[in-house]
N, CA, C and O atoms as a CHARMM CRD file, in Angstrom:
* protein
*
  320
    1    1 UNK  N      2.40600  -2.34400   5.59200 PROA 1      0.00000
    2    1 UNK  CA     3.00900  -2.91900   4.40300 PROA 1      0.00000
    3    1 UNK  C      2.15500  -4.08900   3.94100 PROA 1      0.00000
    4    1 UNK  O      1.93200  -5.07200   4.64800 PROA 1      0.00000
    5    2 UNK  N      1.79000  -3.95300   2.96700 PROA 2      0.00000
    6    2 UNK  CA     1.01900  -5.17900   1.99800 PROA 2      0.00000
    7    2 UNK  C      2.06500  -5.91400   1.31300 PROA 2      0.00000
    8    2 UNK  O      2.93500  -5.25600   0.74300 PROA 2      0.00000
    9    3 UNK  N      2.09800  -6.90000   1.29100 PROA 3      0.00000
   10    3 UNK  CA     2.75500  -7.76500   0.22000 PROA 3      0.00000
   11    3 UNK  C      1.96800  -8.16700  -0.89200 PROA 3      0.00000
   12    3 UNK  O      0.76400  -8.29000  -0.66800 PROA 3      0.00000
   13    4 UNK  N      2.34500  -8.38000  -1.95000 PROA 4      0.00000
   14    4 UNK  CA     1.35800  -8.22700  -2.97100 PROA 4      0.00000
   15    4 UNK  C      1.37900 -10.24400  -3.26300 PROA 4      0.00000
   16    4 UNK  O      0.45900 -10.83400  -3.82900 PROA 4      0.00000
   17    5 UNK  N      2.37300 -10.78100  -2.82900 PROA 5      0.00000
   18    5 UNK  CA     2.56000 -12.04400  -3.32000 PROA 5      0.00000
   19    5 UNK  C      2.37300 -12.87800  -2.30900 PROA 5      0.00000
   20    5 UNK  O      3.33600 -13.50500  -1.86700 PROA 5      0.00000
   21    6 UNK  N      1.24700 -13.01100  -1.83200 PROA 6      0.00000
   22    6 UNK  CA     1.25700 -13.60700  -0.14400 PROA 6      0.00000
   23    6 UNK  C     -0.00700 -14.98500  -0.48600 PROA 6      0.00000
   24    6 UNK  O     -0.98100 -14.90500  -1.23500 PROA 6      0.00000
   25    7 UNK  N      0.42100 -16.13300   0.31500 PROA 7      0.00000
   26    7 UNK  CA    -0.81000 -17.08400   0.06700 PROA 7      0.00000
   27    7 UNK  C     -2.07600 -17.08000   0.11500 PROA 7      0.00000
   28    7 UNK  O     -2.29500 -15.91100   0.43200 PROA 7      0.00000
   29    8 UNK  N     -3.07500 -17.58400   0.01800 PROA 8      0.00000
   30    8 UNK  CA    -4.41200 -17.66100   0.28300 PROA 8      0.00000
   31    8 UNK  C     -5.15600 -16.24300  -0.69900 PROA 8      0.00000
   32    8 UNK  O     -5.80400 -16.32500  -1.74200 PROA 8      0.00000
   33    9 UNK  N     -4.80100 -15.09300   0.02900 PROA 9      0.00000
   34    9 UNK  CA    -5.31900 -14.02200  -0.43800 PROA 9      0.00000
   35    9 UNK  C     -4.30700 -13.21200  -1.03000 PROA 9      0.00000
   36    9 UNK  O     -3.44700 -12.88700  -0.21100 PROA 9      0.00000
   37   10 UNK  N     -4.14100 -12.81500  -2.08800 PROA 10     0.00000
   38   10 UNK  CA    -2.70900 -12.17300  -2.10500 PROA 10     0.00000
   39   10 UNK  C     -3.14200 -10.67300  -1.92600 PROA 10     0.00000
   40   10 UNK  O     -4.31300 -10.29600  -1.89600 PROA 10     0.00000
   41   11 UNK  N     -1.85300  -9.74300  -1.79300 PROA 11     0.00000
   42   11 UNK  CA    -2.46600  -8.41000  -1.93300 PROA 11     0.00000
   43   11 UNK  C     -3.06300  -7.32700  -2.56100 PROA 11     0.00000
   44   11 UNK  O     -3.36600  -6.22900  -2.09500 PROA 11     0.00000
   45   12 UNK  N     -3.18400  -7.74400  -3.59600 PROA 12     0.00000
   46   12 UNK  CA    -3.99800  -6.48800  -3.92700 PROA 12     0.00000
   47   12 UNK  C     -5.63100  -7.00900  -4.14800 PROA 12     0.00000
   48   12 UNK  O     -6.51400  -6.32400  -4.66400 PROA 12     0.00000
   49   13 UNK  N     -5.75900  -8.17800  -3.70300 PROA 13     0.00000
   50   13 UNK  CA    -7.48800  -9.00900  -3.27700 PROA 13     0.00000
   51   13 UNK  C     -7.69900  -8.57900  -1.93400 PROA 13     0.00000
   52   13 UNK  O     -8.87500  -8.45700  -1.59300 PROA 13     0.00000
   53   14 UNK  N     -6.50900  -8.23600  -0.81800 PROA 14     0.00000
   54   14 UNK  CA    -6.74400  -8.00300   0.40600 PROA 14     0.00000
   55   14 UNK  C     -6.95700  -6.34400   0.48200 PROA 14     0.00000
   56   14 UNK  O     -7.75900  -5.87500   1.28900 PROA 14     0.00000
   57   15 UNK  N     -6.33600  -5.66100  -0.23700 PROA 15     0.00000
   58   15 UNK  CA    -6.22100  -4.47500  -0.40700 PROA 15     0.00000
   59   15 UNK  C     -7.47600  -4.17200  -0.49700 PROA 15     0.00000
   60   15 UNK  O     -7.98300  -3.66800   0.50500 PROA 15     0.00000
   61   16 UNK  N     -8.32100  -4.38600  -1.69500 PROA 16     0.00000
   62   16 UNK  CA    -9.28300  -4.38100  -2.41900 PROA 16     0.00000
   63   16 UNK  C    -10.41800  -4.30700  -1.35700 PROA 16     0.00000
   64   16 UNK  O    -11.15300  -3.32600  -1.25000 PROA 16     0.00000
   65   17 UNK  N    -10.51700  -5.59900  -0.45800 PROA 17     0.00000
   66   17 UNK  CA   -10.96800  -5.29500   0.56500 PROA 17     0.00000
   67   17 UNK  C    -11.13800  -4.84700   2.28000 PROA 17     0.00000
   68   17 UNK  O    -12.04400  -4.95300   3.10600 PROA 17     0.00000
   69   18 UNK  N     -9.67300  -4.27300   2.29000 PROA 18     0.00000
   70   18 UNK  CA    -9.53200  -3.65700   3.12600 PROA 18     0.00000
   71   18 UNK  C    -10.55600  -1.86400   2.59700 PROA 18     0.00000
   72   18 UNK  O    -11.45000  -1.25900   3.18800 PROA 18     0.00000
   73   19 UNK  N     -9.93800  -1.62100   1.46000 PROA 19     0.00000
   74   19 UNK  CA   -10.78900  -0.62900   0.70500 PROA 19     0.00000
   75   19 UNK  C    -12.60900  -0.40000   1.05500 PROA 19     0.00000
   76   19 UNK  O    -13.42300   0.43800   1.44400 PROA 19     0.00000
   77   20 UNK  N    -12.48000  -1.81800   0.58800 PROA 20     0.00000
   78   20 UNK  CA   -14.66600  -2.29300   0.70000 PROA 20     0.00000
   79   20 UNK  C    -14.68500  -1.86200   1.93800 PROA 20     0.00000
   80   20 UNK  O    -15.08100  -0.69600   1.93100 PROA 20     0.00000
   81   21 UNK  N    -14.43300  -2.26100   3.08500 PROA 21     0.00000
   82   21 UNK  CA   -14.83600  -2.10000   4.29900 PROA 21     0.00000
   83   21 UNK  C    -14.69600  -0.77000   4.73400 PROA 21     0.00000
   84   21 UNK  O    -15.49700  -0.28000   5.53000 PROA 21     0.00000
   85   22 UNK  N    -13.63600  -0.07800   4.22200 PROA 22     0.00000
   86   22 UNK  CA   -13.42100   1.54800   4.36900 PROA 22     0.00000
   87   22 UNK  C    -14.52000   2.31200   4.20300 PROA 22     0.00000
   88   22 UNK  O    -14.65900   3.22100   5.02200 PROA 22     0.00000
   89   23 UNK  N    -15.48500   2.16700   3.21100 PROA 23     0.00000
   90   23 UNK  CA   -16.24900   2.94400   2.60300 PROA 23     0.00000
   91   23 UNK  C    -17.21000   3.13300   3.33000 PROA 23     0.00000
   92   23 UNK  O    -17.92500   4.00800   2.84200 PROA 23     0.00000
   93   24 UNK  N    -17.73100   2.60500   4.60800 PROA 24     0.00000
   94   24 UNK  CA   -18.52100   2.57300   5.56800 PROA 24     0.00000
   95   24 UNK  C    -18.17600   3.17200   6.61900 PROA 24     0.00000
   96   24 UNK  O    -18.96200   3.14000   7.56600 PROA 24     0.00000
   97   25 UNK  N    -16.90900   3.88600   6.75500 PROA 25     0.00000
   98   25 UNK  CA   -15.81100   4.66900   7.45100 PROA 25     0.00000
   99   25 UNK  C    -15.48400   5.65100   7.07600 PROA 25     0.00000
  100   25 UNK  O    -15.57100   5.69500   5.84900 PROA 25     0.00000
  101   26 UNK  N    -15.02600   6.77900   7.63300 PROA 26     0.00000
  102   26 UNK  CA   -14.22600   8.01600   7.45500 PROA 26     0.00000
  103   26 UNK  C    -12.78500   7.78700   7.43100 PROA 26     0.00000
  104   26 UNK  O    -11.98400   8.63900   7.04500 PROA 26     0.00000
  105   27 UNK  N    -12.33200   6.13900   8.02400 PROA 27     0.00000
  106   27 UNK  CA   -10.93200   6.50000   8.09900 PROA 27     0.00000
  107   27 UNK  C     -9.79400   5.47000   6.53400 PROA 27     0.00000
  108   27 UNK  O    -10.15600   4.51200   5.85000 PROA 27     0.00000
  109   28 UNK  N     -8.95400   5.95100   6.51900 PROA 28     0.00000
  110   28 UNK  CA    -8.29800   5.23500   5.30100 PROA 28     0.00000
  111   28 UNK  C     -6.88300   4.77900   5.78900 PROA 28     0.00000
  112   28 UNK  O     -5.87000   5.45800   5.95500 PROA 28     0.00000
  113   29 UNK  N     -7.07500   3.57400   5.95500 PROA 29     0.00000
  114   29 UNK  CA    -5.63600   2.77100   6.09900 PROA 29     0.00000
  115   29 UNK  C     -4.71600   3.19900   5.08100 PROA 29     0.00000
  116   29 UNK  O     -4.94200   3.06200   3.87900 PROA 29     0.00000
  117   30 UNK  N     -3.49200   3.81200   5.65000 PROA 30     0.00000
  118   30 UNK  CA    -1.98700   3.63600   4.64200 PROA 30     0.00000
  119   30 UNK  C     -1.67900   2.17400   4.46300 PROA 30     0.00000
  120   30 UNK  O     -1.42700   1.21600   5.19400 PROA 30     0.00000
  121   31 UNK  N     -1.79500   2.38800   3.32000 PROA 31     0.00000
  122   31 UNK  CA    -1.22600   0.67200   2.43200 PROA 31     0.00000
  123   31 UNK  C     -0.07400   1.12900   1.56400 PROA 31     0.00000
  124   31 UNK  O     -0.16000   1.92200   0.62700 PROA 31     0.00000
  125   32 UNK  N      1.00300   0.52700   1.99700 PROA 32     0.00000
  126   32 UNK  CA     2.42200   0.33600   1.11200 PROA 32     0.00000
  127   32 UNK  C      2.93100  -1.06700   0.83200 PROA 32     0.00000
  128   32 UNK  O      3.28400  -1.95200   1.61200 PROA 32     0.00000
  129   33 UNK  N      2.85000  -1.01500  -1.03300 PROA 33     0.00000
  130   33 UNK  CA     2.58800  -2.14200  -1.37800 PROA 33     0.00000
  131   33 UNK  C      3.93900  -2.80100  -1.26400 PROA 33     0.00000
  132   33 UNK  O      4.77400  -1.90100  -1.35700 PROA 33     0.00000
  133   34 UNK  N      4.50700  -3.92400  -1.11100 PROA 34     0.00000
  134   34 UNK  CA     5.80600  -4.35100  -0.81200 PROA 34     0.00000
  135   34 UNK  C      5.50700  -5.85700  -1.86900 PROA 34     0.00000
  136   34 UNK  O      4.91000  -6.91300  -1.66000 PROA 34     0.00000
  137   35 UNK  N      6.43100  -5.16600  -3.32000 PROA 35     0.00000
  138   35 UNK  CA     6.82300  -6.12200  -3.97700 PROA 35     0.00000
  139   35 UNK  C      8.01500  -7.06500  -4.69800 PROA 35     0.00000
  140   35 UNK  O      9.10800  -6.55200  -4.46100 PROA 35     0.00000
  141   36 UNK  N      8.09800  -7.88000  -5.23700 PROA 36     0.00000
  142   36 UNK  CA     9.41000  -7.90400  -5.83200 PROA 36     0.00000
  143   36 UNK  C      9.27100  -7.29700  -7.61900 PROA 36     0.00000
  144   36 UNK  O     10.30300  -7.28300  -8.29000 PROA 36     0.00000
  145   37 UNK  N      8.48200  -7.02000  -7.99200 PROA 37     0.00000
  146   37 UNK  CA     8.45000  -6.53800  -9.32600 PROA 37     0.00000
  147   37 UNK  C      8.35100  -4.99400  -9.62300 PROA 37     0.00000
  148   37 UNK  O      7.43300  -4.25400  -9.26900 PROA 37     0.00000
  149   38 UNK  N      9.36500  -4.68400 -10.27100 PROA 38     0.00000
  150   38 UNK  CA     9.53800  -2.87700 -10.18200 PROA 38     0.00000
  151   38 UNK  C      9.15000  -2.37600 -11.46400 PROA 38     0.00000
  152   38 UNK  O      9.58800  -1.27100 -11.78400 PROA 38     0.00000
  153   39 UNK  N      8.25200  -3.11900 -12.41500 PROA 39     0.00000
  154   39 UNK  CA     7.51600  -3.00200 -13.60800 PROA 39     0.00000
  155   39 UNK  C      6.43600  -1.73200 -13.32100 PROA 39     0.00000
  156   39 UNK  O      5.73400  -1.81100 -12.31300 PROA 39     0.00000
  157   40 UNK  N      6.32600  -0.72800 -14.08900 PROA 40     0.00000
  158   40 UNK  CA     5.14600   0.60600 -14.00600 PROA 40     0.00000
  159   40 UNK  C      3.85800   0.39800 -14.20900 PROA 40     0.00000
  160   40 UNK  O      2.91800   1.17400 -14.03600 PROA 40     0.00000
  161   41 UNK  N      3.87600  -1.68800 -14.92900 PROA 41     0.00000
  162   41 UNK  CA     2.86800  -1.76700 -14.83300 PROA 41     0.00000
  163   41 UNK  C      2.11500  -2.70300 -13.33600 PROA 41     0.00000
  164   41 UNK  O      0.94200  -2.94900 -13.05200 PROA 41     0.00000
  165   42 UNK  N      3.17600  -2.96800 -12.77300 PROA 42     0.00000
  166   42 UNK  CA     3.25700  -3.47000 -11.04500 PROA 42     0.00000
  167   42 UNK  C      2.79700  -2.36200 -10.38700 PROA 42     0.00000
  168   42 UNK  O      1.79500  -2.43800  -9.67500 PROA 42     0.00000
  169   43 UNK  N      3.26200  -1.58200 -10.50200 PROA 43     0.00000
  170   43 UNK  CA     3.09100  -0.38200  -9.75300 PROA 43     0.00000
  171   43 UNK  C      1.58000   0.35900  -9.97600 PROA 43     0.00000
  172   43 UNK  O      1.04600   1.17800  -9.22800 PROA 43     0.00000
  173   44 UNK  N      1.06000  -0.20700 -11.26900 PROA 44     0.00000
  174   44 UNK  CA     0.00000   0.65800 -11.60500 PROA 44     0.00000
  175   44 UNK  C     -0.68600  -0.15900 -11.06300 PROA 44     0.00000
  176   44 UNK  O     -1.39700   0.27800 -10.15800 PROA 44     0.00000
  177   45 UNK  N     -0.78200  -1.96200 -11.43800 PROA 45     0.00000
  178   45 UNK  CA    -1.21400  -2.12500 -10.53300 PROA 45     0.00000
  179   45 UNK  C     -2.04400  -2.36400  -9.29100 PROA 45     0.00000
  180   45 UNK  O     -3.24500  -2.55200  -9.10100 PROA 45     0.00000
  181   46 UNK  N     -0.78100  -2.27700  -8.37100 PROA 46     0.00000
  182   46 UNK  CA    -1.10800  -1.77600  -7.02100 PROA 46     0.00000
  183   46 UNK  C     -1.97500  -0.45600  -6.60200 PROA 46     0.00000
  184   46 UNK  O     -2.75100  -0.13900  -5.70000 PROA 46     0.00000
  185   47 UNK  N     -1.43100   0.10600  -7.71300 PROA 47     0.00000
  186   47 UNK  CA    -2.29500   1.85100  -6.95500 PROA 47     0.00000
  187   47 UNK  C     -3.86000   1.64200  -7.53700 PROA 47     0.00000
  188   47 UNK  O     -4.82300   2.10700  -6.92800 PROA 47     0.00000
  189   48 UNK  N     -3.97000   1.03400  -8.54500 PROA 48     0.00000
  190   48 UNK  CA    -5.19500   0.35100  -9.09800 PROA 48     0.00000
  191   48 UNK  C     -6.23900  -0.45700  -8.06700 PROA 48     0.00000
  192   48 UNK  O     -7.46800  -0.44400  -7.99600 PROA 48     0.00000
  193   49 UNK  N     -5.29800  -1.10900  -7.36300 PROA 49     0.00000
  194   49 UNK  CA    -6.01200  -2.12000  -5.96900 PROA 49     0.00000
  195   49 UNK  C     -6.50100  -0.94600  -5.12700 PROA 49     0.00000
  196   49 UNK  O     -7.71600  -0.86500  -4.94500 PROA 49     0.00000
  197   50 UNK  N     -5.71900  -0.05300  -4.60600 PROA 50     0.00000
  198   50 UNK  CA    -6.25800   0.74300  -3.92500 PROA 50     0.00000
  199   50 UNK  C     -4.72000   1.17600  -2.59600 PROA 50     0.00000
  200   50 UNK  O     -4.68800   2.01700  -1.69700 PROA 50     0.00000
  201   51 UNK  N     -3.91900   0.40600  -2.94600 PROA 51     0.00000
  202   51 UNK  CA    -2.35700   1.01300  -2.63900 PROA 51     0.00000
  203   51 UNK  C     -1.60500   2.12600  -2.62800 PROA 51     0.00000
  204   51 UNK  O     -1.14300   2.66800  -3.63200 PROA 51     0.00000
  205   52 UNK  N     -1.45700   2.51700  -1.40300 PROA 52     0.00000
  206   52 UNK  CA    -1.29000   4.00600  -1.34500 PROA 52     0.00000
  207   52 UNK  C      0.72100   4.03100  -1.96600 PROA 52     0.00000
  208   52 UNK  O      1.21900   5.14400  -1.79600 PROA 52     0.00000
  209   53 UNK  N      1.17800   3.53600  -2.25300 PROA 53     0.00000
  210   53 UNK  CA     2.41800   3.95100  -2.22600 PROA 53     0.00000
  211   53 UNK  C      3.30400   2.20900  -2.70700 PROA 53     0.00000
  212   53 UNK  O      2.67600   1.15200  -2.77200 PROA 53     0.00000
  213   54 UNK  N      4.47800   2.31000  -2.91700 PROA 54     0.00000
  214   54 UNK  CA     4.97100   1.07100  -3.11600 PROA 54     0.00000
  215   54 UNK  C      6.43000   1.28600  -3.13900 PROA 54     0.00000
  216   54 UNK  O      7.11300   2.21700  -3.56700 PROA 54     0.00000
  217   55 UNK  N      6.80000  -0.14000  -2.40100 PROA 55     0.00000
  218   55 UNK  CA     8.44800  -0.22400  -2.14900 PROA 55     0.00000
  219   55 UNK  C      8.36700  -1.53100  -2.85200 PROA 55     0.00000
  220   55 UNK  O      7.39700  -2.27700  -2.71900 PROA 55     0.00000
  221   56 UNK  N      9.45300  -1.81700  -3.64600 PROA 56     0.00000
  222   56 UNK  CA    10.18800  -2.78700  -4.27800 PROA 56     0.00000
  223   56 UNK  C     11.25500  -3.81900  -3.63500 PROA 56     0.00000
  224   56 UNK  O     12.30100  -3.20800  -3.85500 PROA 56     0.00000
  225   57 UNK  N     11.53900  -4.72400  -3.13300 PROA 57     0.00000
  226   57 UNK  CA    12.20000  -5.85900  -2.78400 PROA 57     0.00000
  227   57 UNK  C     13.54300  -5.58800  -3.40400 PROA 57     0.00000
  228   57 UNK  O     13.45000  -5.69100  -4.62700 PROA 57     0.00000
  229   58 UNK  N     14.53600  -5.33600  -3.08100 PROA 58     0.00000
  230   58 UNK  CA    14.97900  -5.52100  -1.58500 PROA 58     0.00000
  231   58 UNK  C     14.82400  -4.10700  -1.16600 PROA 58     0.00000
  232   58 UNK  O     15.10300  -3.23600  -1.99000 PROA 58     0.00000
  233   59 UNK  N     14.45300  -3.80900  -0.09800 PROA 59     0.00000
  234   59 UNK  CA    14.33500  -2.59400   0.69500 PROA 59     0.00000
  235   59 UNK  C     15.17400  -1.77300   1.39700 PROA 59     0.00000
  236   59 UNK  O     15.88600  -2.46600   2.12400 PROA 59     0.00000
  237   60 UNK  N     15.37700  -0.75500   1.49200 PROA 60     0.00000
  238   60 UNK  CA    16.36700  -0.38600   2.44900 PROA 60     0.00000
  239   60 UNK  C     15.54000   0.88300   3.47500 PROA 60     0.00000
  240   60 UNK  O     14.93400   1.87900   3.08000 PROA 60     0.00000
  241   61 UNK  N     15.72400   0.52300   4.56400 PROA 61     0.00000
  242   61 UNK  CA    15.31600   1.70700   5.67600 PROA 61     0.00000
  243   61 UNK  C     15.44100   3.15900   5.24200 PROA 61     0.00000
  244   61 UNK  O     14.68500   4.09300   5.50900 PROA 61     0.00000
  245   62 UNK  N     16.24500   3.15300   4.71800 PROA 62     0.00000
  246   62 UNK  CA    15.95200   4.94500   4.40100 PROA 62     0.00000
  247   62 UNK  C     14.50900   4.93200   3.30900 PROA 62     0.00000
  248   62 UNK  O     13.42600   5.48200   3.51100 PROA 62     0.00000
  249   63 UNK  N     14.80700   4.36300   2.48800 PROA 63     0.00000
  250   63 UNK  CA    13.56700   4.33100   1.81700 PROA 63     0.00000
  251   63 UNK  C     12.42900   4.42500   2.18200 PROA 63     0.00000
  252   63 UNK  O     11.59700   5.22300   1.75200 PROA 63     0.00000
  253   64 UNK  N     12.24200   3.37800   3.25500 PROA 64     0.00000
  254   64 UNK  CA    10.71300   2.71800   3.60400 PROA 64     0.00000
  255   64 UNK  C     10.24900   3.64800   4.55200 PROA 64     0.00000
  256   64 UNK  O      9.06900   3.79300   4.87200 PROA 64     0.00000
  257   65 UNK  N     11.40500   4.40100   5.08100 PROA 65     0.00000
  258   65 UNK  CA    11.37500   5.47500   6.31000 PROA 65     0.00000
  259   65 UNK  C     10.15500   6.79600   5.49800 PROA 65     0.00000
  260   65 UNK  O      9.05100   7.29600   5.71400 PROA 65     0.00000
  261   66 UNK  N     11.25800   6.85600   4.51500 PROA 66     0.00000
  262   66 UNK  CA    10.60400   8.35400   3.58100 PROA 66     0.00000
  263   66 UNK  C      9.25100   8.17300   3.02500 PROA 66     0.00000
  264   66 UNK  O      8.44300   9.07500   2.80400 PROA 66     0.00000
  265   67 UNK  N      9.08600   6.87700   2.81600 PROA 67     0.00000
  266   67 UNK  CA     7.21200   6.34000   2.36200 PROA 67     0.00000
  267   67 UNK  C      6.28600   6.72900   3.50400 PROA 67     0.00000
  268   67 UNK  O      5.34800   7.52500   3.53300 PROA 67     0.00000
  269   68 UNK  N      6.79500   5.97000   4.40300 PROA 68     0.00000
  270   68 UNK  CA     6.24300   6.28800   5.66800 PROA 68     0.00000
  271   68 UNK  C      5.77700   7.42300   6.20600 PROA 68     0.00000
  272   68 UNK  O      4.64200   7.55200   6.66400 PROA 68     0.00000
  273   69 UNK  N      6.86100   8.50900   6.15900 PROA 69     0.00000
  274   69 UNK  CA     6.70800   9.84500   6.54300 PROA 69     0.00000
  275   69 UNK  C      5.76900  10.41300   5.35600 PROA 69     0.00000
  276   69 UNK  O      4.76700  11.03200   5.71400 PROA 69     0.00000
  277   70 UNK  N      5.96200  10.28700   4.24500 PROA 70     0.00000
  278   70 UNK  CA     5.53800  11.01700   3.42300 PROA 70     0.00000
  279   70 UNK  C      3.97800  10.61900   3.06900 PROA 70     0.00000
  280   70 UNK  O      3.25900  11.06900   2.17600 PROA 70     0.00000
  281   71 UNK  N      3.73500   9.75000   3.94500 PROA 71     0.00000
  282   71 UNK  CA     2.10000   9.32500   3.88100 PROA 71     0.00000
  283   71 UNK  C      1.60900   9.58300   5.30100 PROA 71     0.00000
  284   71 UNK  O      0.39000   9.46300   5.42900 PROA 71     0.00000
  285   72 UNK  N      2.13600   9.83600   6.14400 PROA 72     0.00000
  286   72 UNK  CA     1.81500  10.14600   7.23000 PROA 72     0.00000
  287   72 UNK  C      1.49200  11.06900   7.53400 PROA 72     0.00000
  288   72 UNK  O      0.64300  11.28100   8.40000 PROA 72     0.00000
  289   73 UNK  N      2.37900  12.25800   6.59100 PROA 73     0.00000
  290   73 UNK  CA     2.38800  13.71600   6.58700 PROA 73     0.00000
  291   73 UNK  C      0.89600  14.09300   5.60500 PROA 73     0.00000
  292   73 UNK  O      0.63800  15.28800   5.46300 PROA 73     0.00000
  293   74 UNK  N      0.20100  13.32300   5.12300 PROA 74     0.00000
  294   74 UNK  CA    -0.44200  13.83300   4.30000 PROA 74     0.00000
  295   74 UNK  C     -1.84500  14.04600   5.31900 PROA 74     0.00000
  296   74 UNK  O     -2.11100  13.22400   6.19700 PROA 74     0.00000
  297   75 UNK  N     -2.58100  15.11600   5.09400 PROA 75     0.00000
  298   75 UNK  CA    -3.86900  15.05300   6.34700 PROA 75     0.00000
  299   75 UNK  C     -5.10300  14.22600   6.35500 PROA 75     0.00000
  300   75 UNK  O     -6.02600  14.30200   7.16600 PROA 75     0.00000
  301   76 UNK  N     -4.96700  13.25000   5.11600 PROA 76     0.00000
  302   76 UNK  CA    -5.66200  11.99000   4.99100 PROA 76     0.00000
  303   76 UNK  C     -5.57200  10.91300   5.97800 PROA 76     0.00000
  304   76 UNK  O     -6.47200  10.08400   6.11300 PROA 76     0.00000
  305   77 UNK  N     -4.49900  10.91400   6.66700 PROA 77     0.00000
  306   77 UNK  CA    -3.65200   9.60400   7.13200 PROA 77     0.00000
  307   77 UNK  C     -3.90800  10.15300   8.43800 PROA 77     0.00000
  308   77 UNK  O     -4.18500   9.31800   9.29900 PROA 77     0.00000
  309   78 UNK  N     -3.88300  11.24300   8.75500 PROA 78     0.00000
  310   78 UNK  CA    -3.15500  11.77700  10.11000 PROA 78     0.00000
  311   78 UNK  C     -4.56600  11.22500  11.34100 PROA 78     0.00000
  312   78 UNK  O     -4.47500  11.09000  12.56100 PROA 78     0.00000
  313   79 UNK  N     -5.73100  11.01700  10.47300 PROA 79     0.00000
  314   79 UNK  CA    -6.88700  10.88300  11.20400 PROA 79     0.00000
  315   79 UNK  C     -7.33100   9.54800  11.39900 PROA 79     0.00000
  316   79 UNK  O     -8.37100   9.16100  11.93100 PROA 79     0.00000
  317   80 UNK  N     -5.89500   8.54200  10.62300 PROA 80     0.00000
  318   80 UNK  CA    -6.36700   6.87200  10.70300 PROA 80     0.00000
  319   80 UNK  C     -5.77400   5.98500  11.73700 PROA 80     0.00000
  320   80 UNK  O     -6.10500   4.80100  11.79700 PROA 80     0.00000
């Protein structure tokens, strides 16, 4: 989970370079962006940074469960 509103570096600057460093790699970190703004253009965004997915503030476990799985399940992820 990334937070997108975090001090020093926020997330989608950390994202960004969690990304950079990927590219020298085969493997791709699941990033789920965790924000309080549920705007499409928040969302865009995040997937813009390089954010695989996004949950909105306040959260609920079933939710964050089904992100989870549903990026896990993908055969991108399964090798990170």
């Amino acid at each position: 989970l990334m937070d997108c509103e975090m001090p020093e570096m926020n997330g989608y600057d950390a994202t960004q370079e969690i990304r950079r460093q990927e590219q020298s790699t085969t493997n791709h970190l699941p990033i789920i962006a965790l924000t309080g703004h549920a705007s499409s253009e928040d969302e865009q965004q995040c997937r813009q940074a390089g954010m695989d997915d996004v949950v909105t503030k306040p959260i609920t476990l079933p939710t964050l469960r089904a992100k989870i799985e549903r990026l896990l399940a993908q055969p991108d992820f399964r090798q990170s």
